[in-house]
C-alpha positions in Angstrom: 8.9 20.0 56.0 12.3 18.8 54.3 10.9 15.7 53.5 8.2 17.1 51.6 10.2 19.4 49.6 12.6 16.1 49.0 9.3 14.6 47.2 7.9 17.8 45.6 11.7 18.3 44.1 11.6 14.5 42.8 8.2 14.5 41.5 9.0 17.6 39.5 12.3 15.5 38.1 10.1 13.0 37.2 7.6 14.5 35.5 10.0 16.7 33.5 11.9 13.7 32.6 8.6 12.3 31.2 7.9 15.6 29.5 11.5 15.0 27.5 11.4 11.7 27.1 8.1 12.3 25.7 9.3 15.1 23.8 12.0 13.5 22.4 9.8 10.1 21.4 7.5 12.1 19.7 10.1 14.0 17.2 11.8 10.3 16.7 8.1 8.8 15.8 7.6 11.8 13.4 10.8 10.9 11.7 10.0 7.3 11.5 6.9 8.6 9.4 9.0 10.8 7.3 11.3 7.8 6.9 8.0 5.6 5.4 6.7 8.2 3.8 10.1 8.6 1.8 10.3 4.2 1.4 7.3 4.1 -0.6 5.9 3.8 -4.1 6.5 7.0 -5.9 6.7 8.9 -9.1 9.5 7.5 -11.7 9.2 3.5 -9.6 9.0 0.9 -12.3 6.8 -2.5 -10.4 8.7 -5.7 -10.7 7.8 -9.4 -9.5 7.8 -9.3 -6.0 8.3 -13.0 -5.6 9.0 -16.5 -7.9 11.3 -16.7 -10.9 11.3 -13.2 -11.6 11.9 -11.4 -8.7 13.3 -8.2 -8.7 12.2 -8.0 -13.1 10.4 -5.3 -14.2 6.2 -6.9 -15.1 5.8 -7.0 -18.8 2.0 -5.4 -18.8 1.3 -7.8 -22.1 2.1 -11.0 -20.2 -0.9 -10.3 -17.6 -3.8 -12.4 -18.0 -7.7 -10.8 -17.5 -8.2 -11.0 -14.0 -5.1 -12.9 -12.6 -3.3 -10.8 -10.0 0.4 -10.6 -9.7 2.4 -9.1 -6.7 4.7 -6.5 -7.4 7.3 -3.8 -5.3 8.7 -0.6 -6.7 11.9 -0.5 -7.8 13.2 3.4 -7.9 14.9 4.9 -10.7 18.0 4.3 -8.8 17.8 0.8 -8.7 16.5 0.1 -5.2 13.6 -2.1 -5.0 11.5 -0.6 -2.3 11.2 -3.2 0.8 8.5 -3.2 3.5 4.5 -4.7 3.4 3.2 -1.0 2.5 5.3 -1.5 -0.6 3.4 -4.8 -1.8 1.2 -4.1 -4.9 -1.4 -5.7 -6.7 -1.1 -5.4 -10.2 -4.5 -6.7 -12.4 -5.3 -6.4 -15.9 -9.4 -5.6 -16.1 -11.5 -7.1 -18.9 -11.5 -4.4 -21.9 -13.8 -2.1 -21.5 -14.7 -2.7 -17.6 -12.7 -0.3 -15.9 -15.1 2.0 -14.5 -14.1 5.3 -16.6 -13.2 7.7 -13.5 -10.1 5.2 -12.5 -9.0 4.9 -16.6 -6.6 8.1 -15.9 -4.6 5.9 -13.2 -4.5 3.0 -15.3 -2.0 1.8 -17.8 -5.2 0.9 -20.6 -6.2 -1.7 -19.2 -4.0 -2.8 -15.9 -4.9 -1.5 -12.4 -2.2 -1.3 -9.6 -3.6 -1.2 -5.7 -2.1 -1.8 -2.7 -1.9 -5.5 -1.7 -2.5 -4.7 1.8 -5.8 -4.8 3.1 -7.3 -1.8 5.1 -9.4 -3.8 7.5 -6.2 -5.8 9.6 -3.2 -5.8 7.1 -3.2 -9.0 5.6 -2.4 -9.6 1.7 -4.9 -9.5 -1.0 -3.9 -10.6 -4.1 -6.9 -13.4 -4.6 -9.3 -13.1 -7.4 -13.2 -14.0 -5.6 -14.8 -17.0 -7.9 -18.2 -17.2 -6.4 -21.0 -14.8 -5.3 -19.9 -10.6 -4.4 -16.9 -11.6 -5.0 -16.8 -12.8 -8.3 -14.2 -11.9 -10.5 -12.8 -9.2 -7.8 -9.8 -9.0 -5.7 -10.7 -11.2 -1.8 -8.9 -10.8 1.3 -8.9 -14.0 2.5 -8.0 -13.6 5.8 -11.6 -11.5 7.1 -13.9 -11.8 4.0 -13.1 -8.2 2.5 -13.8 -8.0 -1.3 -12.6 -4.7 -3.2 -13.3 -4.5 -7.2 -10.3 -3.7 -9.7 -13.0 -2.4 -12.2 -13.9 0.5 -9.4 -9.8 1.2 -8.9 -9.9 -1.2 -5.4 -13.6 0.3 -4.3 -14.2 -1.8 -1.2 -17.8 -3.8 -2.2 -18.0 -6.1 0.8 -16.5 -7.1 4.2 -15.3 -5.4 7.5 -12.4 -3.3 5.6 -13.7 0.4 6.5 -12.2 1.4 2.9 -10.9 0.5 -0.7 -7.8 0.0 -1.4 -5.6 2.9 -2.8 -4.5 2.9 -6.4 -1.1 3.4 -8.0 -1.2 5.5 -10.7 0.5 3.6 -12.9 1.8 4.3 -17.4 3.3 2.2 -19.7 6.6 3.0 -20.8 9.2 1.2 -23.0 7.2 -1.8 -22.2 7.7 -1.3 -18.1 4.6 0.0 -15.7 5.3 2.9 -14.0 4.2 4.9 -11.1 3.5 8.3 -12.0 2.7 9.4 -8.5 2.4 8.0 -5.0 -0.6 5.8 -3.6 -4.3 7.8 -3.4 -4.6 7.1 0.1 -3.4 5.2 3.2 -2.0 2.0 2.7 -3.2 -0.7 5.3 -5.2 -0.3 8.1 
């Protein structure tokens, strides 16, 4: 009978060491989140190069050609350019007059910022499509995805389940800024 109680007592440890260490994972994961949630793009960030000679410079939106992407990070008011892949934009001036008129409020005129990260595995998007659907709109090369600038990152073909989420960007003193977070998840 001893023995028994010995394994009842020691199954109990153990499963209310799992229930802490549980416990305990589960408040660090939620602050992880919090942590994220804090690191990203948000109202105020001015998007500068995110790689080449001007790295770390704010984007001039005047310099941006029709249709050629450029990657960008936010850089907060304080200075800090805001690190990790959920922090990688795609910045894309749309032909005059093509952006579809619902997204024109999240636009600075004519330039369109979306996440760079695809939604269907992660990988970067930040090639424009030259043939077929994806003409002229932003291709994830790794899967085949195709999302449309014109439609603020609307996914139009591929395995991503969804578009890509806009920045709501302005222009100001020559500078695009966020004026609020993302519109949705960013990656997958």
């Amino acid at each position: 009978m001893a023995e028994e109680s010995k394994k009842i007592d020691r199954q109990r440890r153990m499963l209310l060491g799992a229930g802490i260490c549980g416990c305990v994972g589960a408040a660090f994961g939620a602050r992880i989140e919090q942590v994220k949630a804090a690191a990203t793009a948000s109202a105020g960030d001015t998007l500068v190069h995110f790689q080449g000679d001007n790295e770390g410079l704010p984007l001039d939106p005047n310099a941006l050609a029709p249709l050629e992407p450029v990657l960008a990070r936010p850089r907060s008011s304080s200075g800090e350019i805001r690190e990790g892949t959920a922090n990688i934009i795609t910045v894309i001036r749309v032909p005059g007059g093509e952006l579809e008129e619902s997204f024109e409020e999240m636009a600075a005129g004519d330039v369109v910022a979306v996440s760079a990260v695809c939604t269907h595995q992660g990988c970067l998007v930040s090639d424009v499509g030259t043939f077929g659907t994806a003409e002229g709109k932003l291709a994830c090369t790794c899967h085949g995805s195709i999302f449309d600038p014109r439609m603020g990152g609307e996914r139009v073909a591929g395995p991503a389940p969804r578009g890509l989420p806009m920045l709501p960007i302005m222009q100001e003193s020559g500078h695009l800024v966020a004026t609020a977070g993302f519109t949705g998840k960013v990656g997958p």
